[in-house]
C-alpha positions as CSV (number, residue, x, y, z in Angstrom):
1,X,313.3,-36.3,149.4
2,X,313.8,-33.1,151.4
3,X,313.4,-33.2,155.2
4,X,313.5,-30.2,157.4
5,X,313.3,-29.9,161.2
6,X,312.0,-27.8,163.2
7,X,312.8,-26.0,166.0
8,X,311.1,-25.3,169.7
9,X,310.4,-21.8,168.6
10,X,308.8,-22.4,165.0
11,X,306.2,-24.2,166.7
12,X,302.8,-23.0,168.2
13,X,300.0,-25.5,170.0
14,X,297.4,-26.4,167.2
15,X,300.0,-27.6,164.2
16,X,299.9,-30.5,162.9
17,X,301.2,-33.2,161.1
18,X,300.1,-36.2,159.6
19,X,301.1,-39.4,156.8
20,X,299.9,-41.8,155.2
21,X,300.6,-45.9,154.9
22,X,299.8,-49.2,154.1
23,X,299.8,-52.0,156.5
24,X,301.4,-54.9,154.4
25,X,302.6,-58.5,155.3
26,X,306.1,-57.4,154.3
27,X,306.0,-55.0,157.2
28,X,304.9,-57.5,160.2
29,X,307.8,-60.1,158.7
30,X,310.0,-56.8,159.1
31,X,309.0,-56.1,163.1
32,X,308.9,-60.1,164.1
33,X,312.2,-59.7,163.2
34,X,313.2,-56.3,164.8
35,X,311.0,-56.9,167.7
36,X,312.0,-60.7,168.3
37,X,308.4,-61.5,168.5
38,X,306.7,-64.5,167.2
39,X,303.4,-64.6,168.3
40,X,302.1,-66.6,165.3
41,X,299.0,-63.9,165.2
42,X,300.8,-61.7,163.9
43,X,302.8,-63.6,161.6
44,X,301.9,-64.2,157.9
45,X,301.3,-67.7,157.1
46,X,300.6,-69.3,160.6
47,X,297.0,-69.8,159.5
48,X,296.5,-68.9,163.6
49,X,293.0,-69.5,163.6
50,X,292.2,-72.2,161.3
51,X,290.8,-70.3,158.9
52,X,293.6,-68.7,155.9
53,X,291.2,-66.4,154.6
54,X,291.8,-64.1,157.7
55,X,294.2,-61.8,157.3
56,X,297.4,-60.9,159.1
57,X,296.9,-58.9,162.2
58,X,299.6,-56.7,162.9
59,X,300.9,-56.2,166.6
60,X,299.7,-53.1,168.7
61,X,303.0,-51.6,168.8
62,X,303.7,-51.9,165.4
63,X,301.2,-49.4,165.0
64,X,302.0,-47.3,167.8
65,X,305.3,-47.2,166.0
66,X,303.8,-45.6,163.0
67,X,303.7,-42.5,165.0
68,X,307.9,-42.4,165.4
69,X,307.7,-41.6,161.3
70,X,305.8,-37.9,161.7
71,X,307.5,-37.0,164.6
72,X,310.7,-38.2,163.1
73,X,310.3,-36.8,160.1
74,X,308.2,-33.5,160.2
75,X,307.0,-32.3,163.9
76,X,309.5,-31.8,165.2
77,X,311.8,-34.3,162.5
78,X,315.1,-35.0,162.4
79,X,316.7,-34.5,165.8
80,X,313.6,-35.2,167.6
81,X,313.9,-37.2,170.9
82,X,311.1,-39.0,172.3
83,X,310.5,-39.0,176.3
84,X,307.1,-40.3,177.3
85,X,304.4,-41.9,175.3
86,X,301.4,-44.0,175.9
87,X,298.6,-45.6,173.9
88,X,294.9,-46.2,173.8
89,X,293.9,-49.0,171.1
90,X,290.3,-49.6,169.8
91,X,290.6,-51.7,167.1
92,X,293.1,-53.9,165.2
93,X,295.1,-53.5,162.2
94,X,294.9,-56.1,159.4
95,X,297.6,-56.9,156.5
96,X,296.4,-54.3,153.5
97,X,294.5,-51.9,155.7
98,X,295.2,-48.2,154.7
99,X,296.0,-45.6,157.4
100,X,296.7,-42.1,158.7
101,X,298.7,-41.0,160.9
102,X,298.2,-37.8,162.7
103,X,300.1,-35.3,165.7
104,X,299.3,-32.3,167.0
105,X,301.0,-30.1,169.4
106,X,298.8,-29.5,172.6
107,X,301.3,-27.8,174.8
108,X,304.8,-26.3,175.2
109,X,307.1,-26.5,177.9
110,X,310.7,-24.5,178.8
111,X,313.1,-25.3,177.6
112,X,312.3,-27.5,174.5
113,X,309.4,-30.2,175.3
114,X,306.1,-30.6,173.3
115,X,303.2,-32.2,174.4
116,X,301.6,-34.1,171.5
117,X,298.5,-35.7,170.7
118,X,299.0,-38.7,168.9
119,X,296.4,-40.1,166.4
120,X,296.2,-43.8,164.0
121,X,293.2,-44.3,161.9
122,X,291.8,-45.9,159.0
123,X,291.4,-44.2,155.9
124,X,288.1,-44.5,156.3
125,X,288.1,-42.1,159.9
126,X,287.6,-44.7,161.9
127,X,290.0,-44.6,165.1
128,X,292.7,-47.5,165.5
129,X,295.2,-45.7,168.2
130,X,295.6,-42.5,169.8
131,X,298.0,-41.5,173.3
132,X,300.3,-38.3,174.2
133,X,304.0,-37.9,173.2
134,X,306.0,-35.8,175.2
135,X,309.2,-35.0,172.8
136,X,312.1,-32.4,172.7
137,X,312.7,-30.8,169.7
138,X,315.9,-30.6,168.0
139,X,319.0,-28.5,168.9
140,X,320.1,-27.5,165.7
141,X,318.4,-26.2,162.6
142,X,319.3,-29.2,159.9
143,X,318.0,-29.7,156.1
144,X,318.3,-33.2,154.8
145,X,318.1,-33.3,151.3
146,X,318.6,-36.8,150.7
147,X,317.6,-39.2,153.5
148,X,316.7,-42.9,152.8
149,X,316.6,-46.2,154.9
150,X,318.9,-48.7,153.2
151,X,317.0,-51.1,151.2
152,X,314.9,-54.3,152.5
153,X,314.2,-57.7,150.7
154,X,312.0,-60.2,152.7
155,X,312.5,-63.3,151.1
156,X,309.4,-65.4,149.9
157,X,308.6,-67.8,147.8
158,X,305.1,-67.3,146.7
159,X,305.7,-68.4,143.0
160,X,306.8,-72.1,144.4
161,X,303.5,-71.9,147.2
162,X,301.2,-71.3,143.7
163,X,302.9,-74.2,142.0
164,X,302.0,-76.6,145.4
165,X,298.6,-75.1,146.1
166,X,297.9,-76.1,142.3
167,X,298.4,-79.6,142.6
168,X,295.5,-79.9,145.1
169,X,293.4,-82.0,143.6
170,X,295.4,-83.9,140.8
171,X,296.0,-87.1,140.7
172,X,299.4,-88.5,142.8
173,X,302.0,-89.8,141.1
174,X,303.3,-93.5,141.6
175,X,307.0,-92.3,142.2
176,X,310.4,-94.8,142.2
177,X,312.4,-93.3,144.8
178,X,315.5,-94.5,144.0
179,X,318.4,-94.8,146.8
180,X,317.1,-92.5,149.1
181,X,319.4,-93.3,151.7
182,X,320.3,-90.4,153.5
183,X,317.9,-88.3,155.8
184,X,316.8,-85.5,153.3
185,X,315.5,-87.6,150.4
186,X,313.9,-90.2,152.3
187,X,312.2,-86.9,154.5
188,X,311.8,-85.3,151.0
189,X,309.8,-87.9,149.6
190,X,307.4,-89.2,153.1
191,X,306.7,-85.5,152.9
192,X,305.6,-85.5,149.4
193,X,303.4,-88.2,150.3
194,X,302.3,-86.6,153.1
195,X,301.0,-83.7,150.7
196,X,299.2,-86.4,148.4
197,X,302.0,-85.4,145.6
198,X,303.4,-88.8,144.9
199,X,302.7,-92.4,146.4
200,X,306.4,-93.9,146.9
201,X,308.0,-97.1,146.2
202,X,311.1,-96.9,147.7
203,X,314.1,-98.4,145.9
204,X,317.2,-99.4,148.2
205,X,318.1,-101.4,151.0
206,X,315.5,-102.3,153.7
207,X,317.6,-102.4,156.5
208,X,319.0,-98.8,155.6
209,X,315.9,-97.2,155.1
210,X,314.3,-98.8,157.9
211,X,317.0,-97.5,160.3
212,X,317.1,-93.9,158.7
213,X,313.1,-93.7,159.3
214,X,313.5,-94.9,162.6
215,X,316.6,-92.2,163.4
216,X,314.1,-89.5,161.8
217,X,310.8,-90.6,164.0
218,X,309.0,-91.4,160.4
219,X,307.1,-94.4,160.0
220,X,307.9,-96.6,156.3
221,X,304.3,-98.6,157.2
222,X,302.2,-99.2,154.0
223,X,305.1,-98.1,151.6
224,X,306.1,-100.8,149.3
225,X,310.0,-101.2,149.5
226,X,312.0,-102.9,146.5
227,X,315.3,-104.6,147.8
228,X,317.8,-103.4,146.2
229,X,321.9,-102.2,147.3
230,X,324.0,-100.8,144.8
231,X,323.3,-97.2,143.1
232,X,323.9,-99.2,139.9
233,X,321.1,-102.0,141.0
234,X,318.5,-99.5,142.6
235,X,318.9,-97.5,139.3
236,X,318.1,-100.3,137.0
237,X,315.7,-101.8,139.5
238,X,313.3,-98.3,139.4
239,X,314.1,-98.0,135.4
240,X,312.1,-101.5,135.4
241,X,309.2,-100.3,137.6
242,X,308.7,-97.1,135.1
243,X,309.3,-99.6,132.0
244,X,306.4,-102.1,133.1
245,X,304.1,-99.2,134.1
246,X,304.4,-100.1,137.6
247,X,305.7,-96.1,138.3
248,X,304.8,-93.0,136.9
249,X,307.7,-91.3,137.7
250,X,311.4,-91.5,139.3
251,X,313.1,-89.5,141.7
252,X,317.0,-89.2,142.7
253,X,317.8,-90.6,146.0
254,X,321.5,-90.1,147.4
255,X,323.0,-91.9,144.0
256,X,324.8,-90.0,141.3
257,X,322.8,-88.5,139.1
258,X,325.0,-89.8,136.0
259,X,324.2,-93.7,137.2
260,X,320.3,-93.0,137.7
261,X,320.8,-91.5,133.9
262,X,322.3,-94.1,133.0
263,X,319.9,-96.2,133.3
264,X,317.3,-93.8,131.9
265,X,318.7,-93.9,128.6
266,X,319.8,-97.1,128.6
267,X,318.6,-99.0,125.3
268,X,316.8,-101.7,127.5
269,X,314.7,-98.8,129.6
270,X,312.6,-98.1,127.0
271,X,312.4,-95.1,128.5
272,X,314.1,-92.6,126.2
273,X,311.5,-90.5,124.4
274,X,311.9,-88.4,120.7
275,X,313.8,-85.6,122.0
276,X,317.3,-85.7,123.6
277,X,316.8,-85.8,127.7
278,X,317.7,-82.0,129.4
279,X,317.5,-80.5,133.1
280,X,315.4,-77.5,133.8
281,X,315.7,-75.7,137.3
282,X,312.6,-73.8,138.0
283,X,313.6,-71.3,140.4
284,X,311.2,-68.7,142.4
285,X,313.8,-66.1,142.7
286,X,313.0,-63.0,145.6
287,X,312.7,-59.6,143.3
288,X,311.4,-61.4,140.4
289,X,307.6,-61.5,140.0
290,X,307.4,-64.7,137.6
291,X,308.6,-67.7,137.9
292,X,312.6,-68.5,136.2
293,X,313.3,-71.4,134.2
294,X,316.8,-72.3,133.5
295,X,318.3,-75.1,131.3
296,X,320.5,-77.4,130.7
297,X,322.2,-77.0,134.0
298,X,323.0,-80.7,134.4
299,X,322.6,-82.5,131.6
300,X,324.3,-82.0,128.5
301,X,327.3,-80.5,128.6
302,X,328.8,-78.9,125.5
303,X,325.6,-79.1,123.6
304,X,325.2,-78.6,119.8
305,X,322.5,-76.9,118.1
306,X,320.0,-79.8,117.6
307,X,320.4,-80.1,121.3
308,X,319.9,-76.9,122.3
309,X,316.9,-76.8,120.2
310,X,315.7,-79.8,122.1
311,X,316.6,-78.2,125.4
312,X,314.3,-75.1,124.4
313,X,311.6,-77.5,123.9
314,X,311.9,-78.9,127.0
315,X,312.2,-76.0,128.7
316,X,308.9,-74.1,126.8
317,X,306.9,-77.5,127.8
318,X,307.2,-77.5,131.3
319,X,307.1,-73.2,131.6
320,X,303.8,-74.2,130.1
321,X,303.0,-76.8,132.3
322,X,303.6,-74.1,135.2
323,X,301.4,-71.9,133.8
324,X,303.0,-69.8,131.5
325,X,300.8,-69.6,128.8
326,X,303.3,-68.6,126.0
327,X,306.9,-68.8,127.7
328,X,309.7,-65.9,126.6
329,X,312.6,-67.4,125.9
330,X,316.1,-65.7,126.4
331,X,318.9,-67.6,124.6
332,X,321.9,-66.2,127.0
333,X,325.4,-65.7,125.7
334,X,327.7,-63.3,126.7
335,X,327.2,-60.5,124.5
336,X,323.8,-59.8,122.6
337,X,324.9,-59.3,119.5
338,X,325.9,-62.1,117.0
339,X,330.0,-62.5,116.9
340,X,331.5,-65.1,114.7
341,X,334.1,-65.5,117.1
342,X,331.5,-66.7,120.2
343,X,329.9,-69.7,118.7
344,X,326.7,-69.2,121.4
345,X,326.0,-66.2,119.6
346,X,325.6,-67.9,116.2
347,X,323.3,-70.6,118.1
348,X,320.9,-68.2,119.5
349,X,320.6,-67.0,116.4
350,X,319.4,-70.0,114.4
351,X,316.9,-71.2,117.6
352,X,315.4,-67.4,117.3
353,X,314.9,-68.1,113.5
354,X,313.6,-71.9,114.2
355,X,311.4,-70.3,116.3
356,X,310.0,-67.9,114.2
357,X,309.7,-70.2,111.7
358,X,307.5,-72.8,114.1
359,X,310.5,-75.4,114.0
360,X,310.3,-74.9,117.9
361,X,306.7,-74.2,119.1
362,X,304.8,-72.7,122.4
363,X,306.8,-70.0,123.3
364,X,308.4,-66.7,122.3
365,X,312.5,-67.4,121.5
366,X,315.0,-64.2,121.5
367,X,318.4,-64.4,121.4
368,X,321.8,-63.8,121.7
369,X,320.6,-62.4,124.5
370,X,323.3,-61.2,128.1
371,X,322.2,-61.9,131.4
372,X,321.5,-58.3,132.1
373,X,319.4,-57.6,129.3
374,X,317.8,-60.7,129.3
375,X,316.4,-60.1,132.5
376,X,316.0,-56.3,133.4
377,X,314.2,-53.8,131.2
378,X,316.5,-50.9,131.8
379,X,319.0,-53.0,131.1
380,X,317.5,-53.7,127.6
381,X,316.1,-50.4,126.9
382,X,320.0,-48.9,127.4
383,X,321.4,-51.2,125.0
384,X,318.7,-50.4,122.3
385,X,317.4,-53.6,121.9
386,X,313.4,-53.9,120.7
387,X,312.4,-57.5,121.5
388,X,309.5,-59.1,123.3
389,X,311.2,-61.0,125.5
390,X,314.8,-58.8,126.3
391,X,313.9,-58.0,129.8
392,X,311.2,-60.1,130.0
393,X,313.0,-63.7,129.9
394,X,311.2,-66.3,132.1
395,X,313.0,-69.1,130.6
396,X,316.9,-68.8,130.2
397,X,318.7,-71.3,128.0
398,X,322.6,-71.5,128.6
399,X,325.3,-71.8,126.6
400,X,326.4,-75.0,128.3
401,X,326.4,-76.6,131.8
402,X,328.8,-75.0,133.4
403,X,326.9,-71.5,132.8
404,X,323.8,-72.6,133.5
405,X,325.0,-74.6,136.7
406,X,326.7,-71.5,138.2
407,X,324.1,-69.0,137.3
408,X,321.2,-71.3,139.1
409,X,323.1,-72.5,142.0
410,X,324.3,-68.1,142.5
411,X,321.0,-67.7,142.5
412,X,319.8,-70.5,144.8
413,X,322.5,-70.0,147.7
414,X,323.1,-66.1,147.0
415,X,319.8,-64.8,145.9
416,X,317.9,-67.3,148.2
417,X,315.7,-68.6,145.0
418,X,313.6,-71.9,145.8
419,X,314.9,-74.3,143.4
420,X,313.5,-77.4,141.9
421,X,315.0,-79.7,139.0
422,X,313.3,-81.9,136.3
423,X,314.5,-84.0,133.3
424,X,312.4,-83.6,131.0
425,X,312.2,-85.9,126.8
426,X,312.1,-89.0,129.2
427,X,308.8,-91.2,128.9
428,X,308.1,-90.6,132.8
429,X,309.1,-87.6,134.4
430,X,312.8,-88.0,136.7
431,X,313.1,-85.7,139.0
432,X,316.6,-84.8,139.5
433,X,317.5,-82.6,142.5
434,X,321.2,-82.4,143.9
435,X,322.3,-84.0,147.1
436,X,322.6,-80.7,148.9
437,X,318.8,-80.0,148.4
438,X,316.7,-79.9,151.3
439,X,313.2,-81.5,151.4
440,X,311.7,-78.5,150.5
441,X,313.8,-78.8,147.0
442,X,312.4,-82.2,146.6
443,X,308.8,-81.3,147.8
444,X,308.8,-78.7,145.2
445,X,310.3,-81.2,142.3
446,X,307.3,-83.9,142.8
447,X,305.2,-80.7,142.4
448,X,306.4,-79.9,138.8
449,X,306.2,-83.9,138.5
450,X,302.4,-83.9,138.8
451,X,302.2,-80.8,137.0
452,X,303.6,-82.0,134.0
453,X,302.2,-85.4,134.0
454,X,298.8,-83.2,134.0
455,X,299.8,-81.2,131.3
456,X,300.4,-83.7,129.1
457,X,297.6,-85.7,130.0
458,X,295.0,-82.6,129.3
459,X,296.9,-80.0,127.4
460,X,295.9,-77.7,130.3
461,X,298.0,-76.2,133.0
462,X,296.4,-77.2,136.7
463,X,298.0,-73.4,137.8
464,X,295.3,-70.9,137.0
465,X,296.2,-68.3,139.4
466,X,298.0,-65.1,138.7
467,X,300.8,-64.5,140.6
């Protein structure tokens, strides 16, 4: 984009200028920020009034700033220096509203000042904002032929609010929380309750948890507490609740996750279903406008084909669960076409072929497939390959644990995803988030819990919203 200035003597009283834009909740996050303000009217998400089906107002002065991008850019433009300017507002601004932005030069004054009147409207005509600038014009004649701000990312997690906003409604799950003895999964799961996602029985030792709510100002009244003190005890003691129906579901505490497993698959647990237990992360990644799937991440580690092809069941069942009608499935290696020499490329292979052949059902299953064209169309489109999911993955299946580990937690920590983790081929649903996880981690992870437990109940997905 080519920008030009110009000077005090290419410009008479009566030009004009004007532009166009859209008010969007992206831009008030942006000046909050810039501006240090917080007022919670002017803030996405604050529900200020009680009522969340009024939009987003946006602050007076982000308005008035609208006018800094004519004058910065065409009358006068680049060079321009502003010295005086007031305002006059009549009406306010509202996330989505489309508006104009006009100036026109009223006066000139020796040796370079304009007098401008200042204009923002709706599209519509209606007047938002209008004042005088007073601005000198550049020094210099200048041409810009290629000026751009750097590029913005405002991080939400809207996919993750859908999933939460979906299980209003359902049915709470009766939930072992096993161990939580440590301040974020004892906060993880009162807050789950607190959102009707789960009713907790909590699984450890009374004295520790009572002291830990205490420490955190939560109350443990009305929650049924099962004595219990080793990792190895409270495992087997909430692998006995979900045996004897007394649970629903099970969620990790501060234990490993290998003894909770354990336990799990343990012979006596009668837990183990007909497919071999795997870990999905489901992951609402900033830039990305679906939800990502990855598996196993945490499971299996070197798994073989029949594994994998359990793994892409798993994952395809809860993607559907979510609301993904008919998941695509990206079988990652890391190369996309089949070698001999890279085993994972061989795999892929076969699961594409099972699939096609309806030994693995629900979804659509590509592969080998590389990260890059896995996710990104250009990416695919360079590389020549024709496939309905290449660029389209929302489920990726990794070659084993230590890929899939690195790529979700890169993406967690460095890409800012919200991350949530379920085992999934167990008879109840374990949800299996890491000890560095927040509550919100865990909040989310009871979420996919009640969605899949309604999923399988009704062969329906409770998310019906487009993203």
């Amino acid at each position: 984009m080519t920008i030009e200035n110009r000077l005090f003597d290419e410009i008479q009283p009566g030009d004009t200028a004007r532009a166009s834009r859209v008010c969007t909740e992206d831009d008030l996050v942006v000046f909050a920020h810039a501006s240090g303000s917080l007022n919670p009217l002017h803030l996405p998400g604050q529900d200020f009034d009680g009522d969340p089906s009024t939009p987003t107002q946006a602050p007076a002065m982000w308005v008035g700033s609208l006018v800094s991008q004519v004058i910065g850019n065409q009358l006068p433009g680049p060079g321009a220096e502003h010295r005086t300017q007031s305002f006059t507002f009549h009406r306010a601004v509202s996330a989505g509203d489309a508006l104009v932005i006009s100036v026109r030069v009223l006066e000139k004054r020796e040796p370079r000042l304009l007098v401008l009147q200042t204009q923002v409207s709706l599209a519509s005509g209606e007047r938002v904002a209008d004042g005088v600038a007073e601005v000198f014009t550049p020094l210099e004649k200048r041409v810009y032929p290629h000026l751009a701000a750097p590029a913005l990312s405002v991080v939400h997690h809207r996919h993750a609010e859908r999933l939460l906003a979906a299980c209003q409604g359902l049915a709470a799950l009766t939930t072992a929380v096993v161990m939580p003895h440590d301040r974020d999964s004892l906060e993880g799961a009162l807050l789950a309750a607190q959102a009707g996602l789960i009713v907790p029985v909590l699984v450890g030792d009374p004295a520790v948890l009572n002291a830990l709510a205490a420490q955190l100002g939560l109350s443990l009244a009305g929650i049924e507490v099962v004595a219990a003190d080793t990792p190895a005890h409270c495992a087997s003691e909430a692998a006995g609740l979900a045996r004897n129906g007394r649970v629903q579901a099970l969620m990790k505490g501060s234990l490993h996750s290998d003894v909770l497993l354990a336990q799990v698959v343990a012979r006596e647990s009668a837990l183990r279903g007909e497919r071999r237990l795997s870990h999905v992360f489901v992951l609402d990644t900033p830039g990305l406008d679906h939800l990502l799937l990855i598996s196993d991440a945490a499971i299996n580690i070197a798994p073989d084909l029949m594994t994998k092809a359990d793994i892409v069941r798993n994952a395809i069942d809860l993607a559907r669960a979510c609301g993904i009608a008919r998941p695509r499935v990206g079988i990652l290696s890391a190369v996309e076409t089949i070698n001999p020499n890279i085993p994972s490329t061989l795999d892929a292979a076969i699961l594409s072929k099972m699939a096609e052949r309806g030994q693995i059902e629900g979804g659509i299953v590509d592969g080998p497939l590389a990260m890059d064209n896995a996710i990104d169309i250009d990416a695919a489109r360079s590389k020549g390959i024709r496939s309905l999911v290449a660029g389209r993955a929302e489920v990726l299946i990794a070659p084993n644990l230590e890929a899939g580990n690195l790529l979700a937690k890169e993406l967690s920590f460095l890409s800012h995803a919200q991350s949530a983790g379920l085992v999934m081929g167990a008879r109840v649903p374990v949800m299996l988030t890491s000890r560095a996880d927040g509550a919100p981690a865990r909040l989310l992870s009871c979420a996919l819990a009640v969605l899949l437990a309604h999923w399988q109940r009704t062969g329906t997905s409770a998310v019906t919203t487009a993203p």
